[in-house]
KEMI-13986 format. One line per field, with one value per residue: x, y, z of N, C-alpha, C, CB in turn; residue number from 1. Coordinates in steps of 0.1 Angstrom, whole numbers. Glycine has a CB too. Layout:
<nodes>
n.X (X / ...)
n.Y (Y / ...)
n.Z (Z / ...)
ca.X (X / ...)
ca.Y (Y / ...)
ca.Z (Z / ...)
c.X (X / ...)
c.Y (Y / ...)
c.Z (Z / ...)
cb.X (X / ...)
cb.Y (Y / ...)
cb.Z (Z / ...)
resi (NUM / ...)
</nodes>
This chain:
<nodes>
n.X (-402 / -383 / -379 / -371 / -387 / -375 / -369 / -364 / -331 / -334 / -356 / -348 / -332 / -354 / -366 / -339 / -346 / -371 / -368 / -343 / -358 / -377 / -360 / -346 / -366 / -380 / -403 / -392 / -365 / -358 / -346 / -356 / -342 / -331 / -315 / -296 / -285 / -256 / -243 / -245 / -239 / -239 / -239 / -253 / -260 / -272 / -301 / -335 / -365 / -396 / -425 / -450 / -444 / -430 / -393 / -371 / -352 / -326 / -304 / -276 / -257 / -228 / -211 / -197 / -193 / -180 / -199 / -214 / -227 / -224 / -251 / -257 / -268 / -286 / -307 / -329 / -336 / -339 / -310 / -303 / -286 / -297 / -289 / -262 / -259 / -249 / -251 / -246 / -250 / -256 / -260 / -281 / -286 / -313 / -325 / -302 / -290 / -267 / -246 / -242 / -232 / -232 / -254 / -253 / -273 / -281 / -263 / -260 / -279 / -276 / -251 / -266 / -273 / -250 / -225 / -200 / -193 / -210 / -204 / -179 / -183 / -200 / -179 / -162)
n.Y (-101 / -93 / -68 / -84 / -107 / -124 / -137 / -111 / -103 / -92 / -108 / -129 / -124 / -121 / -153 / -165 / -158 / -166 / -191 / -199 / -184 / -205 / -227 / -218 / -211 / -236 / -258 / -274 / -261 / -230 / -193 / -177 / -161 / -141 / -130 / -116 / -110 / -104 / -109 / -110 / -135 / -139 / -160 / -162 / -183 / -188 / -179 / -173 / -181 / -164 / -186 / -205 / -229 / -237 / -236 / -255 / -247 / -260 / -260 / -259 / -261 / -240 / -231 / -230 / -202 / -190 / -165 / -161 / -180 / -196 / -202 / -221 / -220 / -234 / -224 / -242 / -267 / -299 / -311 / -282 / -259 / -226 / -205 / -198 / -195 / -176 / -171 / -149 / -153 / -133 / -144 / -121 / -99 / -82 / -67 / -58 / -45 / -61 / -84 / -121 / -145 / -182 / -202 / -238 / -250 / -245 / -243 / -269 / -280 / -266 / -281 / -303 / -298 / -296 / -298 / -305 / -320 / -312 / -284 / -285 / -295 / -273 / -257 / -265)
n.Z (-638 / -666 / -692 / -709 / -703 / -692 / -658 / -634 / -622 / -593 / -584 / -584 / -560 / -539 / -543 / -530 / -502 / -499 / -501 / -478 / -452 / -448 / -448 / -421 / -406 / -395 / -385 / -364 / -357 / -352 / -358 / -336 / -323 / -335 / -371 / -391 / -429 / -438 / -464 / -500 / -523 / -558 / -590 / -620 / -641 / -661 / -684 / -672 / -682 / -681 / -666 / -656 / -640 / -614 / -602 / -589 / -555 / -539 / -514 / -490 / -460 / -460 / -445 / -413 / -388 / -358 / -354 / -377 / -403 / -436 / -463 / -493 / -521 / -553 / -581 / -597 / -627 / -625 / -637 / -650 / -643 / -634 / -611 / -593 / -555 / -527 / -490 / -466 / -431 / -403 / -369 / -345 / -318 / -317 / -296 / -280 / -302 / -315 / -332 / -325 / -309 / -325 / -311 / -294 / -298 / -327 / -340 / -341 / -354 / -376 / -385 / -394 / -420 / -438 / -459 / -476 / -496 / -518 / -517 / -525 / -553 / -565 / -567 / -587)
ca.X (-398 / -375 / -386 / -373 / -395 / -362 / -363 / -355 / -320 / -340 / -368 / -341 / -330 / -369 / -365 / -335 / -349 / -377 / -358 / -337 / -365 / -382 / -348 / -343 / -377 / -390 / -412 / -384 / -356 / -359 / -340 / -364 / -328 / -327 / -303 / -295 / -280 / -245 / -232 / -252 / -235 / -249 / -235 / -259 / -257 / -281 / -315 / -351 / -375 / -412 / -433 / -459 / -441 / -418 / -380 / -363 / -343 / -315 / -292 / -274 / -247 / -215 / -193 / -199 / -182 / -182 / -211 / -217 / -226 / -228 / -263 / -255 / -276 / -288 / -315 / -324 / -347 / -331 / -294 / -301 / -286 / -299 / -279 / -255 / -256 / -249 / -256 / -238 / -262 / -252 / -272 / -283 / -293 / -319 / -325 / -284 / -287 / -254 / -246 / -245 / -227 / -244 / -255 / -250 / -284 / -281 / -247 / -264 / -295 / -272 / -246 / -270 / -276 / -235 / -223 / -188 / -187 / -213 / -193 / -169 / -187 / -206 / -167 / -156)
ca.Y (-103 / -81 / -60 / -94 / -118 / -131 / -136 / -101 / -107 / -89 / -118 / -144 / -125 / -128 / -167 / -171 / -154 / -174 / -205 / -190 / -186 / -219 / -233 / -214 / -213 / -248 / -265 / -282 / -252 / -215 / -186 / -164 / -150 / -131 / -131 / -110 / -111 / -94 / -107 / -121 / -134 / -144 / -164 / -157 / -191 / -187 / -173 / -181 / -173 / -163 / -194 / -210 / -237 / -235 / -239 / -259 / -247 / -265 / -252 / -263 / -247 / -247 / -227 / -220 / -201 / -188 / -153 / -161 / -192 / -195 / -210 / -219 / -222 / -238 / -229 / -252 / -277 / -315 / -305 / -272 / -247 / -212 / -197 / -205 / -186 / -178 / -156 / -149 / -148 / -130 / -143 / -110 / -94 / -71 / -61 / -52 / -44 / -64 / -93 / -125 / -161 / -191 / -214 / -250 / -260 / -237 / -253 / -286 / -280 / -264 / -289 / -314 / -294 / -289 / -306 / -303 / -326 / -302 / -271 / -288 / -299 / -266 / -247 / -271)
ca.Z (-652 / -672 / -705 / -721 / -705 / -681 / -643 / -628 / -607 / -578 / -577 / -574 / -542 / -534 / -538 / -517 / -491 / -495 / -495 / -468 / -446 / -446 / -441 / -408 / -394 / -395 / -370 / -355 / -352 / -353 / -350 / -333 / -315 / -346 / -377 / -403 / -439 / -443 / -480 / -508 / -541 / -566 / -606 / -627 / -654 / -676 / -681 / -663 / -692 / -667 / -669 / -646 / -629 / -603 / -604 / -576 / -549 / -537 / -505 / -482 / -452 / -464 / -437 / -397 / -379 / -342 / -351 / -388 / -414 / -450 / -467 / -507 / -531 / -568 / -586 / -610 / -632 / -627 / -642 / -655 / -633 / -637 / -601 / -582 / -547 / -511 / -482 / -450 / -422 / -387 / -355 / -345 / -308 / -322 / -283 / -279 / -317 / -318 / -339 / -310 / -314 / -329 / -300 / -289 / -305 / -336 / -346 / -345 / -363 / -391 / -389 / -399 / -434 / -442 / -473 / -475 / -507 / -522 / -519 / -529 / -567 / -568 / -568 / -596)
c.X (-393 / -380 / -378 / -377 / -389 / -369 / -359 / -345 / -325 / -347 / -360 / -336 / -340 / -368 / -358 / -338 / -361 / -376 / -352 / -344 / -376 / -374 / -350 / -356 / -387 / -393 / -400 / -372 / -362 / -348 / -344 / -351 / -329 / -315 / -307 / -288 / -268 / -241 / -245 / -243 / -238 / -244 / -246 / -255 / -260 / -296 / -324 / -356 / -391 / -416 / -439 / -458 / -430 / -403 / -377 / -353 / -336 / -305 / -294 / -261 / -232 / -200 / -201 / -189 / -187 / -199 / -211 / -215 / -232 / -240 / -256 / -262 / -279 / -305 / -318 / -330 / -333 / -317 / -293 / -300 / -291 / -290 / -273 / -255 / -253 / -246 / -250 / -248 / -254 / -264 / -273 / -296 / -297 / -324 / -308 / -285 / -273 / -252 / -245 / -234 / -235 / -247 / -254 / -261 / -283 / -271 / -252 / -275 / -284 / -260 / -250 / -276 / -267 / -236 / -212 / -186 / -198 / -206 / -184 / -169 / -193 / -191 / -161 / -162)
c.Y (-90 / -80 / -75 / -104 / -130 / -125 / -124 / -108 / -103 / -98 / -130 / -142 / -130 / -148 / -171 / -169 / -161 / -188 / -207 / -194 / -197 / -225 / -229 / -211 / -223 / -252 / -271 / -272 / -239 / -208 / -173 / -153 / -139 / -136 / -118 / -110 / -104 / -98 / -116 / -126 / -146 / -145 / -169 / -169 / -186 / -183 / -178 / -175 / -170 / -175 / -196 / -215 / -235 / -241 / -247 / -252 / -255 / -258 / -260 / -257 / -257 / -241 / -229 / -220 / -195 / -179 / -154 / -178 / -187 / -206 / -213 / -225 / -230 / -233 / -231 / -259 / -290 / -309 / -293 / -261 / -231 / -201 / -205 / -193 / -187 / -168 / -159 / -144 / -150 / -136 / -130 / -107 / -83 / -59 / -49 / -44 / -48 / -78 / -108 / -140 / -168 / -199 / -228 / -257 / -255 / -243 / -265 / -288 / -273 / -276 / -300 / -309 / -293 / -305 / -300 / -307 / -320 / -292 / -273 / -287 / -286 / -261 / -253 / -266)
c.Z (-658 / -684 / -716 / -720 / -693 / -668 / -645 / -622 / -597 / -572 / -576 / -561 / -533 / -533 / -531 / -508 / -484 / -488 / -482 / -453 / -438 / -439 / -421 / -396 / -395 / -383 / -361 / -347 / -356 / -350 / -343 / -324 / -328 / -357 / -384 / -412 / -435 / -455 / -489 / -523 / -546 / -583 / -609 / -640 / -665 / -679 / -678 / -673 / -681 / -672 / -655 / -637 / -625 / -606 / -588 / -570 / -539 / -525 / -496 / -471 / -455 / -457 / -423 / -390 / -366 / -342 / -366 / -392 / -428 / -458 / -485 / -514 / -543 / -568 / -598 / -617 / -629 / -626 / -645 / -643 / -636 / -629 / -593 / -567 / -531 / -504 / -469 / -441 / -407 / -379 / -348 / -335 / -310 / -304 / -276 / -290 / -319 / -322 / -327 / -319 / -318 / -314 / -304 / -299 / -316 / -345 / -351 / -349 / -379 / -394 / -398 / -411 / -438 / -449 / -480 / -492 / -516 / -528 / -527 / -549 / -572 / -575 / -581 / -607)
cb.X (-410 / -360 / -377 / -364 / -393 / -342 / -352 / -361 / -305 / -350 / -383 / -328 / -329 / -385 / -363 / -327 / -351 / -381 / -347 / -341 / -367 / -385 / -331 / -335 / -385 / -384 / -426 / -377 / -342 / -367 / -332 / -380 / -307 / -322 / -299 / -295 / -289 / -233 / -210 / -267 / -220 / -263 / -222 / -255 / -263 / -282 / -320 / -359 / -379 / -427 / -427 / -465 / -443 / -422 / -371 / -358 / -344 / -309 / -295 / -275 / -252 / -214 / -183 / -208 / -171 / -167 / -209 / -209 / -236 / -216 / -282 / -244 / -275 / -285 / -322 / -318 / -356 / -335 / -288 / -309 / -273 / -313 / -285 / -237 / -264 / -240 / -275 / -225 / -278 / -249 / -268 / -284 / -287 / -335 / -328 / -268 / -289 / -247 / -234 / -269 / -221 / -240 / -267 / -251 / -299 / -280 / -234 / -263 / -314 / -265 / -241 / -278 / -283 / -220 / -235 / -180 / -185 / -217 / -186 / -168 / -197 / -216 / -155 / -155)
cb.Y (-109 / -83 / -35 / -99 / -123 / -124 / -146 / -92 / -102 / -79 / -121 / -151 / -111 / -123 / -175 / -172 / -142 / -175 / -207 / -174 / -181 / -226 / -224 / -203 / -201 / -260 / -281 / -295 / -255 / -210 / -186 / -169 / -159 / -119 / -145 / -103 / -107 / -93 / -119 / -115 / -131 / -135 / -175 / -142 / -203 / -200 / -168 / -176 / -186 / -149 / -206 / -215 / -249 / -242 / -225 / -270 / -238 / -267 / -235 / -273 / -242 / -245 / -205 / -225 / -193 / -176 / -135 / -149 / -205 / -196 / -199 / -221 / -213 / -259 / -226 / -260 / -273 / -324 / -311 / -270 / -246 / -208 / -187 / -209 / -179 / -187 / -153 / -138 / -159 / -111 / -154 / -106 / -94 / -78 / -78 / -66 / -30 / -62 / -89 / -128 / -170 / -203 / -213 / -251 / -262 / -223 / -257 / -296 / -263 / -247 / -291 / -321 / -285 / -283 / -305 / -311 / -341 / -299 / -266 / -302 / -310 / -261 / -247 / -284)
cb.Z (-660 / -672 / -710 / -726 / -720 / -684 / -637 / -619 / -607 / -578 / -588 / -580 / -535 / -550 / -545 / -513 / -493 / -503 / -502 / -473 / -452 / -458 / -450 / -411 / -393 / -402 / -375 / -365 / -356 / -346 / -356 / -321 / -311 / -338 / -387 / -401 / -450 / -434 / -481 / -511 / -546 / -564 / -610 / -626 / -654 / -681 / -689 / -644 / -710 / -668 / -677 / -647 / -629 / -588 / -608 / -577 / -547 / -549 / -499 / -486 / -428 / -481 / -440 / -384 / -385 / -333 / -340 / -397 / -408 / -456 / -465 / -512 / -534 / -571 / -584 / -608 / -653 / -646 / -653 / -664 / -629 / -635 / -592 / -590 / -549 / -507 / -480 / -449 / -424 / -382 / -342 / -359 / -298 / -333 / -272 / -281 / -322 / -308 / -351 / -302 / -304 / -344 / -292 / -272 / -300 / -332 / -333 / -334 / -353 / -394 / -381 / -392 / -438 / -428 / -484 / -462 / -505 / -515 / -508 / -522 / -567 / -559 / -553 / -595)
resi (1 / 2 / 3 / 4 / 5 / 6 / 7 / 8 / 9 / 10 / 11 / 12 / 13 / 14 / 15 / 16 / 17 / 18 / 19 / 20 / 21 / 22 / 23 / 24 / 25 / 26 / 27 / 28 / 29 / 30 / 31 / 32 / 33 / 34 / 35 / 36 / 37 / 38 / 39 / 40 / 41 / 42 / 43 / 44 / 45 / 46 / 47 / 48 / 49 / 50 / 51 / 52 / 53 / 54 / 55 / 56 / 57 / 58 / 59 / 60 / 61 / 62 / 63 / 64 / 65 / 66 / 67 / 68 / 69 / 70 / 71 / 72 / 73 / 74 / 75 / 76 / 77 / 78 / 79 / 80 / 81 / 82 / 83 / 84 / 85 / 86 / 87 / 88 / 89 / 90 / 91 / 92 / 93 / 94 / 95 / 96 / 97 / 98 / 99 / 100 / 101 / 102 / 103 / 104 / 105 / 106 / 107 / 108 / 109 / 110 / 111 / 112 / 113 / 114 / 115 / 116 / 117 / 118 / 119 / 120 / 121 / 122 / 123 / 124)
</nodes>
């Protein structure tokens, strides 16, 4: 919370990462190969006043390409958006220390979160 009571913008990185996280390491897929962040951005609607109960986050992948995909964001009550965001995440050979391709099963565990007609409504 900021000296006015607002969401820091730091602790919404803390939620997508949270979000983020869950996404990518669920019981069913993982990416124990590794990733890592390279871009985050982040529109900034309208203000989070601090309160008790939780805000929803909303994401889903809205690019892949060959050694990077894009995750994008809402968070939000019902209709009220507060952020719009999204993060570029490298698959990442921390053994090489060199960024790696997505694989065969990696593609098709994110394909089945892409939302073309999403992206699409968020950009409008």
């Amino acid at each position: 919370m900021d000296a006015y009571g607002h969401v820091n913008n730091a602790v919404f990185i803390r939620y997508l990462e949270e979000a983020r996280i869950d996404f990518l390491f669920r019981p069913e897929k993982d990416f124990k190969q590794g990733s890592v962040v390279a871009r985050h951005e982040i529109d900034y609607k309208r203000q989070l006043v601090h309160r008790h109960h939780p805000v929803d986050i909303e994401l889903w992948v809205s690019q892949i390409r060959a050694a990077s995909f894009t995750i994008s964001y809402e968070v939000k009550d019902d209709d009220l958006v507060y952020v719009r965001a999204s993060t570029v995440v490298v698959p990442f050979d921390f053994e090489a220390q060199r960024p790696r391709r997505i694989t065969a099963e990696e593609r098709e565990f994110l394909e089945g979160y892409r939302d073309d007609d999403k992206d699409e409504a968020v950009a409008a």
